[in-house]
C-alpha positions, -999 to 999 in steps of 0.1 A, spaced: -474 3 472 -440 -13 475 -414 11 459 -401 -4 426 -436 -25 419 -458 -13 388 -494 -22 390 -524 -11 368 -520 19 346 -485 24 355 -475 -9 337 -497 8 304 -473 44 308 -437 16 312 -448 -3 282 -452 31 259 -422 51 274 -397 17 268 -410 12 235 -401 46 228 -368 41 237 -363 7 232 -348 -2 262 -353 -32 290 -389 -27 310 -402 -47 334 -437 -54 335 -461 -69 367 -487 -90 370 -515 -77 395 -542 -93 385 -555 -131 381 -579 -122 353 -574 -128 317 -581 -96 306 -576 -59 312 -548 -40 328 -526 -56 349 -531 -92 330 -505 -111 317 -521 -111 286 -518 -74 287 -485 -77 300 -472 -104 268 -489 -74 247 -466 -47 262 -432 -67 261 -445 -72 224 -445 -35 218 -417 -21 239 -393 -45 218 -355 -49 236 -351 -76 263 -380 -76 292 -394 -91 317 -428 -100 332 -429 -105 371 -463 -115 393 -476 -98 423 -463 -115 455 -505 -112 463 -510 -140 435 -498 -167 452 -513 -198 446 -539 -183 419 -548 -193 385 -547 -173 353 -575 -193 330 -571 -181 295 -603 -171 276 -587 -171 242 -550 -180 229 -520 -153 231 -501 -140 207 -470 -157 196 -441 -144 214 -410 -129 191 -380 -110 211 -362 -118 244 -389 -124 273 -385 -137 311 -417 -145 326 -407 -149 357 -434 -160 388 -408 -173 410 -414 -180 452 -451 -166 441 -465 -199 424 -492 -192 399 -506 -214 375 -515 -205 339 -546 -225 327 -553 -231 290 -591 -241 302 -589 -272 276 -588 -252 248 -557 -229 243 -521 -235 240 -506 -209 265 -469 -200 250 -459 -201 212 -424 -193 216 -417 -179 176 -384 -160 182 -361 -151 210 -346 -159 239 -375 -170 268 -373 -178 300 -402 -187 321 -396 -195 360 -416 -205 386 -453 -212 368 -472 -241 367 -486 -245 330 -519 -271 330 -549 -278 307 -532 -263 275 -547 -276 244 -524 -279 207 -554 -285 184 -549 -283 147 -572 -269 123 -594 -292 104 -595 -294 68 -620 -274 46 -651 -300 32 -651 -299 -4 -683 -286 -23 -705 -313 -43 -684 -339 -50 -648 -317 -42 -625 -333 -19 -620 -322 19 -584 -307 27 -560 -325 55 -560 -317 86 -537 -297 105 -503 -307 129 -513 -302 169 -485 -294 185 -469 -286 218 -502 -284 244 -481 -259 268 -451 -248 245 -439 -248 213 -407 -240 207 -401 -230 168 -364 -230 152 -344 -203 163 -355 -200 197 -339 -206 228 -358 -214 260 -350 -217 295 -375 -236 324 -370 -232 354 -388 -249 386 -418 -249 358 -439 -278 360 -467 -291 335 -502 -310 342 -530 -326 316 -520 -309 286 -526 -323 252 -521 -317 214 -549 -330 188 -542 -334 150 -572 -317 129 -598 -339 112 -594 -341 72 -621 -326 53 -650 -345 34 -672 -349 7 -689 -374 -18 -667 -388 -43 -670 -373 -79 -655 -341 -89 -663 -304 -77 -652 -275 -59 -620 -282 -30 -620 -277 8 -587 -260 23 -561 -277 48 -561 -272 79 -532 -253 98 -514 -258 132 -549 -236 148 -574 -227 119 -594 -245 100 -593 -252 65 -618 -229 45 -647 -248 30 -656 -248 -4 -688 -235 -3 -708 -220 -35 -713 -226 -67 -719 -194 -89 -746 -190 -118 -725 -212 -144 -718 -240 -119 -689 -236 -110 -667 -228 -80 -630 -220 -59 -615 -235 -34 -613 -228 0 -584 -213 17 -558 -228 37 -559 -221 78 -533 -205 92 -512 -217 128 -527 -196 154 -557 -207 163 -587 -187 152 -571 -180 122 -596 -200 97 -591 -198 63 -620 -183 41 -647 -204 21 -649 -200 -14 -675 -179 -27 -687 -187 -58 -657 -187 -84 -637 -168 -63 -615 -190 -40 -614 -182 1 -585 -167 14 -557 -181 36 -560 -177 73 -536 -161 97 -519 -124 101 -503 -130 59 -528 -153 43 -528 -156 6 -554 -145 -12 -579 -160 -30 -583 -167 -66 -605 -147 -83 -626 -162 -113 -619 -186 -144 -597 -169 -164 -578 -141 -139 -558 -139 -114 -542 -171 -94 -544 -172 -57 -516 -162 -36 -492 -180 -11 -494 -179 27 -471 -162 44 -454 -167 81 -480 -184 104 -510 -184 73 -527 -202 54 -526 -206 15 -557 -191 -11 -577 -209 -23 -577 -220 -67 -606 -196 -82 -631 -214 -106 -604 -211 -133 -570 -235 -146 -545 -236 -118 -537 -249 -83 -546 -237 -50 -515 -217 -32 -486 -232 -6 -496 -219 34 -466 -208 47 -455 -220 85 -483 -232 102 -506 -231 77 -528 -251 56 -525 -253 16 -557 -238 -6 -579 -262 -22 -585 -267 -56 -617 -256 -79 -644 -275 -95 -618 -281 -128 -589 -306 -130 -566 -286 -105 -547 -296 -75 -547 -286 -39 -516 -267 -21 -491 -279 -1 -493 -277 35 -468 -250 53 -448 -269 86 -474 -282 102 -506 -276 78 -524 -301 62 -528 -300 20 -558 -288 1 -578 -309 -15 -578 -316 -53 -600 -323 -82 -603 -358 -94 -576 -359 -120 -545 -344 -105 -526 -346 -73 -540 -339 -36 -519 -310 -15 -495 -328 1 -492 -320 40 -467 -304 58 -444 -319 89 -478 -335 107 -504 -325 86 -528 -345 71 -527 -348 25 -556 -334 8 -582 -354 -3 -586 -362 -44 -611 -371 -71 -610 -403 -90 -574 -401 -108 -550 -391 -79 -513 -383 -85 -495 -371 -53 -486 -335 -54 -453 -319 -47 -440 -308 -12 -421 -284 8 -388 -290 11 -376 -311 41 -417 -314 55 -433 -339 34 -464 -349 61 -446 -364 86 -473 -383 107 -504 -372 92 -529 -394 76 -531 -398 41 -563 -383 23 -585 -408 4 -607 -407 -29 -627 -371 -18 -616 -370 19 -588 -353 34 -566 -367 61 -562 -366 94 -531 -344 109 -503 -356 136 -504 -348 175 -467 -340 187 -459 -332 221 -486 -331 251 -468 -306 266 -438 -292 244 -429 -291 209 -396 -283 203 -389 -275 163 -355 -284 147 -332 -258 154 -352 -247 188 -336 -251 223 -352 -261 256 -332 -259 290 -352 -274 318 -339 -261 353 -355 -269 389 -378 -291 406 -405 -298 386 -428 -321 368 -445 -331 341 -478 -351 345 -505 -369 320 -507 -354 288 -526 -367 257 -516 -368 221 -550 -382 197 -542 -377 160 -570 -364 141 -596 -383 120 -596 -391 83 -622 -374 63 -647 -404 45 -636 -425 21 -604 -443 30 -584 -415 43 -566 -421 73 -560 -405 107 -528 -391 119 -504 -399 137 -492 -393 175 -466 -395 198 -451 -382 226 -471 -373 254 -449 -348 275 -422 -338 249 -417 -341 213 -380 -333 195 -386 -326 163 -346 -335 154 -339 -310 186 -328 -313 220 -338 -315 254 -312 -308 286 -322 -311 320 -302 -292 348 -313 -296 377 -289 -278 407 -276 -300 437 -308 -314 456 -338 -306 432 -357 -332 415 -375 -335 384 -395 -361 374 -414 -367 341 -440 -390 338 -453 -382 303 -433 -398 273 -405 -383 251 -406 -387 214 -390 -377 183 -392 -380 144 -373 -411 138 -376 -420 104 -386 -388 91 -372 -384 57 -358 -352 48 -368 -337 5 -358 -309 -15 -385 -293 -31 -390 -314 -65 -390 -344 -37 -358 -359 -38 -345 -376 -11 -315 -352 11 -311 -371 44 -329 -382 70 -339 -368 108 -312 -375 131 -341 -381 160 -339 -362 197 -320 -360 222 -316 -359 259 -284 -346 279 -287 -347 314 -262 -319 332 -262 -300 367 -255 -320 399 -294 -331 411 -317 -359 402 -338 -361 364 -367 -390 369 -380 -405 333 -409 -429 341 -423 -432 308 -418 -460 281 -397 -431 259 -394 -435 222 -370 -412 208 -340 -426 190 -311 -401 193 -283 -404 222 -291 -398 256 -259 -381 277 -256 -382 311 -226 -354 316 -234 -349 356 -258 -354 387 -280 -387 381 -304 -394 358 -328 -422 365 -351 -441 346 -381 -451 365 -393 -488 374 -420 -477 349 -395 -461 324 -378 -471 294 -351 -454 270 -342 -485 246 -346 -469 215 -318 -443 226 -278 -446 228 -264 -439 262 -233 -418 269 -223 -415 304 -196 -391 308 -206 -379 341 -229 -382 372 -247 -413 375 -270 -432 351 -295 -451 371 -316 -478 355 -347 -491 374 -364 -494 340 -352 -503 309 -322 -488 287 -306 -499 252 -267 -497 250 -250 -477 271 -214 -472 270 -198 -453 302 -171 -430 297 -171 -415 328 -192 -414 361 -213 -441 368 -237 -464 357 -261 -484 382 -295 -499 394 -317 -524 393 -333 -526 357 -326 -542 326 -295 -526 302 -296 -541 263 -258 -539 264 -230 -518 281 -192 -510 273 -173 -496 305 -144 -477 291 -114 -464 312 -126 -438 338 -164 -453 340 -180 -475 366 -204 -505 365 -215 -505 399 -236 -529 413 -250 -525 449 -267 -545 473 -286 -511 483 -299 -500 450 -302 -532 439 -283 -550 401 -291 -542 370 -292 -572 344 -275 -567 311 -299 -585 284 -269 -589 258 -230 -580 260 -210 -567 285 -175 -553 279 -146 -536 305 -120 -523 281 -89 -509 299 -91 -487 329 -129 -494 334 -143 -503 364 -167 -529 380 -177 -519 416 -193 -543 439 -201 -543 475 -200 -574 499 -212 -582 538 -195 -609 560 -226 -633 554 -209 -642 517 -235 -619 502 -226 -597 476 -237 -577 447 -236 -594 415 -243 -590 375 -259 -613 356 -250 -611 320 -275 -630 292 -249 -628 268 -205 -624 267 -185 -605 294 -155 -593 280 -125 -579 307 -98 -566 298 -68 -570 326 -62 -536 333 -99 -529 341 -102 -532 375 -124 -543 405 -136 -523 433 -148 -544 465 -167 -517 494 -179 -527 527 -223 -531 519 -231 -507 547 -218 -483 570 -223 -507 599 -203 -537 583 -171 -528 589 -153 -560 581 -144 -567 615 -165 -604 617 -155 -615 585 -143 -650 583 -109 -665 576 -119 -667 541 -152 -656 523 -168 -660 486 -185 -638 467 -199 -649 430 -197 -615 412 -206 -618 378 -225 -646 353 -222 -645 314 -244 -672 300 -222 -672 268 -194 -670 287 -166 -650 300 -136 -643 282 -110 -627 297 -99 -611 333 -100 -582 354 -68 -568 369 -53 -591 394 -49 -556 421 -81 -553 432 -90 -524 455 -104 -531 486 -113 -507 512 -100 -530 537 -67 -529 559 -66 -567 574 -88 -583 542 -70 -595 512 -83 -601 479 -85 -622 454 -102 -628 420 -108 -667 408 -124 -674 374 -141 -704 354 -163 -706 319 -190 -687 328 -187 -673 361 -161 -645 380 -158 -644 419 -141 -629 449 -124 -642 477 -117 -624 508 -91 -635 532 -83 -622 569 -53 -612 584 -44 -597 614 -6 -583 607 -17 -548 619 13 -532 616 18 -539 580 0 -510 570 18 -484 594 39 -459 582 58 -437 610 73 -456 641 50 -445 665 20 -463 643 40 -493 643 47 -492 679 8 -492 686 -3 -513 660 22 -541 672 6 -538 706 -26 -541 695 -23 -573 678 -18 -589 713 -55 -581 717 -80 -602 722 -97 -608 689 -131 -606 703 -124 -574 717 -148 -542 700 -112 -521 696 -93 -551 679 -129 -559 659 -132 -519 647 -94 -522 633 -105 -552 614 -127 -538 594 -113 -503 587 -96 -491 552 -60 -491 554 -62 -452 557 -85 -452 587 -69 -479 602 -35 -451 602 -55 -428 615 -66 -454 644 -29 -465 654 -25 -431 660 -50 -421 682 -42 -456 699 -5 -449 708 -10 -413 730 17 -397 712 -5 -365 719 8 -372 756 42 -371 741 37 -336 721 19 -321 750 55 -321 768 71 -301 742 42 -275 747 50 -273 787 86 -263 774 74 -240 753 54 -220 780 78 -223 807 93 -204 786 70 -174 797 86 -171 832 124 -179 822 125 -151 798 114 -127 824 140 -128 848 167 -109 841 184 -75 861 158 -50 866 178 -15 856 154 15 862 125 -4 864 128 -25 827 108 -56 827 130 -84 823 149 -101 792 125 -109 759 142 -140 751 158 -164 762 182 -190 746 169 -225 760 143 -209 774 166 -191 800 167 -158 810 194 -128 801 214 -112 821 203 -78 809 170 -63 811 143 -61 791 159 -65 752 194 -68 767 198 -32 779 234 -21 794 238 -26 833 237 13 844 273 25 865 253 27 898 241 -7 915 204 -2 922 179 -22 943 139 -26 934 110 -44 935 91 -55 899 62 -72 885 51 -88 847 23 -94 831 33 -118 804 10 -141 777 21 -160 746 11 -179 717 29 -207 697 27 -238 673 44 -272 671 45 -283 638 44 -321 630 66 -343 617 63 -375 596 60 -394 633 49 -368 659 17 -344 658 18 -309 660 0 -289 682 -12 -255 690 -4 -237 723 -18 -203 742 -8 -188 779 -7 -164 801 8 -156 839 29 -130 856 60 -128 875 74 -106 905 106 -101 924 132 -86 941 167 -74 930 200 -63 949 227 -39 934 263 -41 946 297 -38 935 323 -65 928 357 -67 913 357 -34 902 323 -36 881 290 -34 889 265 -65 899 232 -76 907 213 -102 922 179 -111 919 150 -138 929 116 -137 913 82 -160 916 58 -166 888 23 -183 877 12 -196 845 -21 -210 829 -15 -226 796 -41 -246 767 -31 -266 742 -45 -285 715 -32 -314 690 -61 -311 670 -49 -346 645 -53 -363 676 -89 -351 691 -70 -342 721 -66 -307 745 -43 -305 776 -45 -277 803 -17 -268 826 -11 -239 857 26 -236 873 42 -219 894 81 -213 891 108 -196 908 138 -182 893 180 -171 905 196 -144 883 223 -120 884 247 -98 863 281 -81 864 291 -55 842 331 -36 836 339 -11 812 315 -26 784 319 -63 793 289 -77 804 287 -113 822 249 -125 829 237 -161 840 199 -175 853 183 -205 874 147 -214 868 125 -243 882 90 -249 875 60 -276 891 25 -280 867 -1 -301 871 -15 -310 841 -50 -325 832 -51 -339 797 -81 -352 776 -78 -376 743 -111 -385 722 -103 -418 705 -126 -421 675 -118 -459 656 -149 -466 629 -180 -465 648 -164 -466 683 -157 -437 706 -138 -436 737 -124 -407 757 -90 -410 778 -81 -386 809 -55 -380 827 -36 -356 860 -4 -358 861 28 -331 873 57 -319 853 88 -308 863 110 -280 841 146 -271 850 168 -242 832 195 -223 832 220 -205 811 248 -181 809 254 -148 785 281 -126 775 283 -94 755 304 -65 748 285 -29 744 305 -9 710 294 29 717 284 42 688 272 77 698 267 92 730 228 72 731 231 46 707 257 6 712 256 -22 699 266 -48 716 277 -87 698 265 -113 722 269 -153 727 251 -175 751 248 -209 759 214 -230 776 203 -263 793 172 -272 803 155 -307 816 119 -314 811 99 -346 826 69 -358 838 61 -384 863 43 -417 856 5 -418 854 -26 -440 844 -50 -424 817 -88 -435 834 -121 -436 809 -114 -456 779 -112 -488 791 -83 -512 771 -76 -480 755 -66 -466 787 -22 -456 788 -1 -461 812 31 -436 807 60 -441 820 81 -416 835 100 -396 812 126 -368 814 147 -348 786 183 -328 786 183 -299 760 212 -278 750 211 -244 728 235 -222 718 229 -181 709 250 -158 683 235 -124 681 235 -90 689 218 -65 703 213 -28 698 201 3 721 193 37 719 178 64 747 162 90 739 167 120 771 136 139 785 130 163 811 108 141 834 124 108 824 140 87 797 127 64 770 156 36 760 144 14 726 163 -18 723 159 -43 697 174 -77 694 182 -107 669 202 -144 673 208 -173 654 200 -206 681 210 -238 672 196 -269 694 216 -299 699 183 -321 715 167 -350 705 132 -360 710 125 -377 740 110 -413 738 77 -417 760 69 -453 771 32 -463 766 14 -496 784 -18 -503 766 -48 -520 793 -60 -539 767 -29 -558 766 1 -558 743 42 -554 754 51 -516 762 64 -492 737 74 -459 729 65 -430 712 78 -395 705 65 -360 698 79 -341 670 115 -339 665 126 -299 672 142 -283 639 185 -277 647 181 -237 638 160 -212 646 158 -174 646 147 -154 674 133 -113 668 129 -93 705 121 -54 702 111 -32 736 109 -1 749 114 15 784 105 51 801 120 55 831 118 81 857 146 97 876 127 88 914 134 48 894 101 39 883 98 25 853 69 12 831 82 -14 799 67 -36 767 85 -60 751 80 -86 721 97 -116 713 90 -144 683 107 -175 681 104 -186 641 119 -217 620 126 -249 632 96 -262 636 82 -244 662 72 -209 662 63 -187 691 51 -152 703 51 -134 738 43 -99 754 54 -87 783 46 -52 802 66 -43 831 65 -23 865 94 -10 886 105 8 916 142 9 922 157 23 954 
């Protein structure tokens, strides 16, 4: 057994110990029978008892079985989830049995499939001798009914060949005698069945709403009883004791053989009938039909669906209860009772009751047949709604992103129903259902629905089938998409969308909404007015052919001219490129004429097609006019530059074509990848790393690994973080590992990019004196692999270098004097993917670059204690950086030439530096740490681009470098007193637009 699942008697010993304590239990499902432990019937029984919130869960072993009910289940009161979900079992009401009276409570049912249910209502009693028969009873909700009060929650719960059936009125012969009962929503009306000794006898009692639960026959004087759990009782003879009233869910008694009337059912339930003297019949609870009367007062009057009692010769209608006054059911006739309503195939939902549908699902066939009239010329009832009925309630559907549901059976409502106090004046009227349609997937109505209150559309789409009409309802779109294959009434769109290919009575597009006709989903057709009131919006889509969507208007179009227009390109593949010099579109017909205009700025999603909007009596349409200015719609220098170029293309060329038809954004986004300026930004990057080597050359003092930064991307003069040149000259040997990571950030012109390397460097030093100080001399070698990416541009670079490097360093009585030479050769491979519309072309390129630098430091070392300075510092750099000319190979007129290109940079450093060593027996361990304010005095280069495709040369630039930045260096040394050394240093470059880390280690041996 899988560790938390209850089966057999251990669901019996949950139920008990959580209705003891009134707590949440969980209950399972095991078994596919009806009956006996681990049923859901058993299961409904045990949430009943243990009371609280629970929940009823199915074996994952019922998979795809069916529960077939033998006999109905007990209404359901208290918070419930029945929840089958990813198992898939089906709960059978074998033609006979409504599966799920929802009376109280919070329910939520997931995951079943609910078929076969049956709503029948009860049948009205037949009256004895010439008594009359009672109504018939209201069927209701085949699968669920929902009663006030209750909330319920579906989810992925779908619904197949249910029905509801009114109950047939009672009969008899016409005259005057004994009188049947009403029906209720489930039992039968109780029959007036025997007279006693004196010849005379009761009435039978109402039925109550479960079914089953008949009311009694009469039994000589003494009337029948009402049906259901709190049926009234009967009356006993002709001069004692008056019947009593049904209570919840039962039927009324029935009149004994005595003066009097037969007693009210309560909800659900039939009224009592009258006896063999002049008395009347009961009223009908909500859904119970009325008892029958004699001939010379008034026949029970039904209650919301049931059928009136039958009467004798003289009939006067009886009274009624409250707000219910037969809604639907037949009226009785001279001795016959008539015939009750049939609401709801699959769901009733009550006034006051909630439904939440959630999920896939659907809801198929489903029947509604109102029940017979008794004899005479009573008639049947009434019935509508053959998937859902709103009883002045509500219906939402929320379905979550991708899931479907689709309703094939008709919703109705209670339009017209008039609303009475209990003396039967008139207090209001129904106000009809309603639909809202939330959550972001797709509801599908294809049935010809007839309920009356407002349909709103708040997100997601809701469609009405080619088969599917909601023209009796007000539509409020607010949200999501209202689609109309079918046939809607008026529909005003605040919001979201409204679309299709159906017929709309009328629509009002207020600001924030959209009309939008498609030449993919087709045009709806509005059958009477159309109004755009300020900030609406009519979308329409167009092909180069001149064919375009278009609404046809059997009435007025009214625009208002700040509504606007929205042209789109028909399909992904017509990109405007082969449009004309000038193409017409006719995009909207009134036949009564058009009054008013749209907004003159139309948007357009196209960067080299103008619009226009021209106008006559009847008719609106759109113009479309080519241009080829391309540059108009660039907006940095480097976009102009290639956009200019590419007008000089030929115009039957696929690069100039995909431009033509882009939006003006796109077509942006196209200059750019056209002009290489990823070529140009890829140089700045090659600076950047060079950078790597430059900063590690520097004086090599007991075996520290080199400078950590360097102004202009030069070296120091000493050591790792600036360390102070030792009083004894010293000669070594030392290598660095060195890597590094940086970004370029772009400007309103250039693209940034993103940079990573890695290398290392070796080399030899010399340690001498010279006028009067100390100095050294030093030459090092280094490699470099570097990646890059400028990822607004599709496009990645790769470089390796080698570089070699001149430093040296003199050093007096605190004064320190330090100056590098650096010169670097890369060969670079670079890659571009050029992405315009649909076309793709990729653009490669080898090339070298060249990188020069050098620079010059001084500082003055403040002793602070005998192992701690700090020493002020100032430092100036230049540098070159360039590239010889090369021919990009692979995109054919997209292919660049670049010209060769070189740049001067100058920097300035203001800093300074401090030191501190800490003394040990087998060595020392010096800690430096370093800050400076660098100020660049460079501009960005130009780069000179020659398009194949044709076009005059131009030039682009990367990003511009920001004027200030500050640099952060921190290292540490242990040296050794044979003069090896071991080192790590950091150094981040930050501001200015760029900012860049590196690492170095160090190994020495000095000598």
């Amino acid at each position: 057994m899988k560790q938390g699942v209850l089966t057999g008697v251990s669901v019996v010993v949950l139920s008990l110990a959580m209705t003891a304590a009134g707590a949440a239990a969980t209950f399972v499902v095991t078994t596919a029978d009806d009956t006996g432990i681990g049923s859901l019937r058993q299961a409904l029984a045990s949430a009943a008892s243990a009371g609280g919130s629970n929940t009823i869960v199915f074996d994952p072993a019922l998979s795809g079985q069916v529960i077939t009910m033998t006999s109905a289940y007990e209404p359901i009161n208290g918070n419930l989830t029945i929840d089958a979900s990813g198992v898939g079992v089906t709960v059978d009401g074998a033609g006979q049995y409504r599966p799920f009276f929802i009376n109280s409570g919070n329910v939520a049912i997931r995951g079943l499939a609910i078929e076969n249910g049956l709503a029948q209502g009860g049948a009205g009693g037949n009256g004895l001798s010439a008594g009359a028969g009672g109504g018939g009873g209201l069927g209701a909700g085949g699968a669920i009914f929902v009663r006030t009060g209750a909330v319920v929650e579906l989810d992925m719960v779908s619904f197949a060949d249910n029905a509801a059936a009114g109950g047939a009125g009672g009969q008899t012969g016409i005259g005057r005698g004994a009188n049947g009962g009403g029906g209720g929503m489930g039992g039968n009306g109780g029959n007036a069945a025997v007279f006693n000794d004196n010849g005379v006898a009761g009435g039978g009692g109402g039925g109550g709403a479960m079914p089953g639960t008949n009311g009694q026959d009469s039994n000589g004087q003494r009337g029948g009883a009402g049906g259901g759990p709190n049926g009234g009782w009967g009356g006993s003879d002709v001069f004692y004791g008056p019947p009593g009233d049904g209570g919840d869910l039962s039927g009324g008694g029935g009149n004994g053989a005595g003066a009097g009337a037969g007693s009210i059912g309560g909800f659900g339930g039939g009224g009592g009938g009258g006896q063999f003297l002049a008395t009347s019949g009961g009223d009908g609870g909500f859904g119970g039909g009325g008892g029958g009367s004699s001939y010379d007062v008034g026949a029970g009057t039904g209650g919301f669906g049931g059928g009136q009692g039958g009467y004798g010769f003289a009939h006067v209608n009886g009274g009624g209860m409250a707000q219910y006054l037969g809604f639907g059911g037949g009226s009785g006739g001279q001795g016959a009772g008539g015939g009750g309503a049939a609401y709801g195939g699959a769901v009733f939902v009550q006034d006051g009751g909630t439904l939440v549908i959630r999920g896939d699902g659907q809801m198929l066939g489903g029947t509604v047949t109102g029940g017979a009239g008794g004899n005479a010329n009573a008639t049947a009832g009434q019935s509508a709604g053959t998937g859902i009925f709103l009883q002045g309630a509500q219906v939402q559907f929320a379905p979550g992103t991708g899931q479907v549901q689709r309703i094939d059976a008709t919703i109705a409502d209670d339009h017209g129903h008039i609303y009475r106090n209990i003396i039967g004046q008139q207090i209001g009227t129904s106000p009809g259902g309603s639909v809202v349609k939330s959550g972001d997937g797709r509801t599908v109505l294809n049935a010809v629905n007839t309920y009356t209150g407002t349909t709103q559309v708040q997100a997601g789409t809701l469609e009405i089938g080619a088969a599917g009409s909601i023209v009796d309802s007000l539509a409020r779109v607010t949200g999501g998409m209202l689609e109309v294959k079918g046939a809607a009434g008026t529909v005003v769109v605040d919001g979201g969308r409204l679309g299709g290919t159906g017929v709309v009575q009328s629509a009002t597009v207020n600001a924030g909404g959209t009309l939008a006709a498609n030449t993919t989903t087709g045009m709806v057709r509005i059958a009477q007015d159309l109004v755009f009131t300020s900030g609406g919006i009519y979308e329409v889509q167009v092909d180069q052919n001149g064919s375009g969507s278009k609404i046809d208007v059997d009435g007025t179009a009214t625009l208002d001219p700040a509504a606007r227009l929205r042209v789109l390109a028909a399909n992904g593949l017509d990109d405007g490129s082969t449009y004309g010099d000038t193409t017409s579109y006719h995009i909207l017909a009134a036949a009564n004429g058009v009054n008013g205009t749209f907004s003159a700025d139309v948007d357009e999603n196209f960067a080299f097609l103008r619009a226009a909007l021209r106008y006559d009596a009847n008719n609106v349409y759109l113009d479309l006019t080519r241009f080829a200015e391309f540059n108009t719609v660039a907006v940095s220098s480097n976009q102009y530059a290639a956009a200019t170029a590419l007008s000089a293309f030929d115009n039957n060329d696929p690069v100039f074509r995909a431009v033509m038809g882009l939006p003006e954004g796109e077509a942006q986004s196209a200059f750019e990848a056209i002009s290489a300026d990823a070529n140009a930004a890829a140089q700045n990057v090659l600076v950047s790393t060079f950078s790597l080597f430059s900063d590690a050359l520097g004086v090599k003092q007991a075996g520290e690994a080199g400078t950590v930064m360097s102004y202009v991307d030069t070296g120091e003069i000493s050591g790792p973080v600036g360390g102070a040149v030792t009083s004894a000259p010293l000669s070594g040997l030392w290598f660095a590992p060195m890597a590094g990571r940086g970004t370029i950030e772009a400007d309103a012109n250039g693209p940034g990019a993103n940079w990573a390397a890695g290398g290392m460097s070796l080399g030899y030093q010399h340690g001498t004196t010279l006028l009067g100080g100390d100095a050294q001399f030093g030459i090092g070698a280094g490699y470099v692999s570097s990646t890059s990416s400028v990822a607004s541009r599709a496009s990645t670079m790769s470089a390796n270098s080698g570089s070699v490097g001149l430093y040296g360093a003199w050093e007096r009585d605190g004064v320190s004097l330090s100056a590098q030479g650096a010169y670097s050769l890369a060969n670079i491979e670079s890659q571009r993917q050029i992405t315009i519309g649909a076309l793709s072309r990729t653009a490669t390129a080898n090339y070298w670059s060249h990188n020069l630098s050098a620079g010059v430091e001084a500082a003055y070392a403040f002793v602070l204690t005998d192992a701690a300075t700090i020493s002020p510092l100032v430092g100036l750099g230049l540098g070159w950086s360039g590239h010889n000319g090369y021919t990009e190979t692979g995109a054919d007129t997209l292919n660049a030439t670049m010209g060769a290109a070189g740049q001067w940079t100058a920097e300035t450093a203001l800093g300074f530096e401090v030191s501190y060593t800490i003394e040990g027996e087998t060595g020392d361990l010096a800690l430096t740490g370093r800050a400076a304010w660098l100020h660049n005095f460079a501009e960005a280069a130009p780069h000179t681009v020659t398009l194949a495709g044709g076009g005059n040369a131009f030039t682009v630039s990367g990003p511009a470098a920001g004027r200030d930045r500050l640099e952060l260096g921190a290292g540490a040394t242990w040296k050794t007193e044979d003069g090896l050394a071991i080192s790590g240093n950091y150094t981040g470059r930050f501001f200015g637009g760029q900012n860049a880390h590196a690492i170095k280690l160090g190994l020495s041996q000095n000598f």
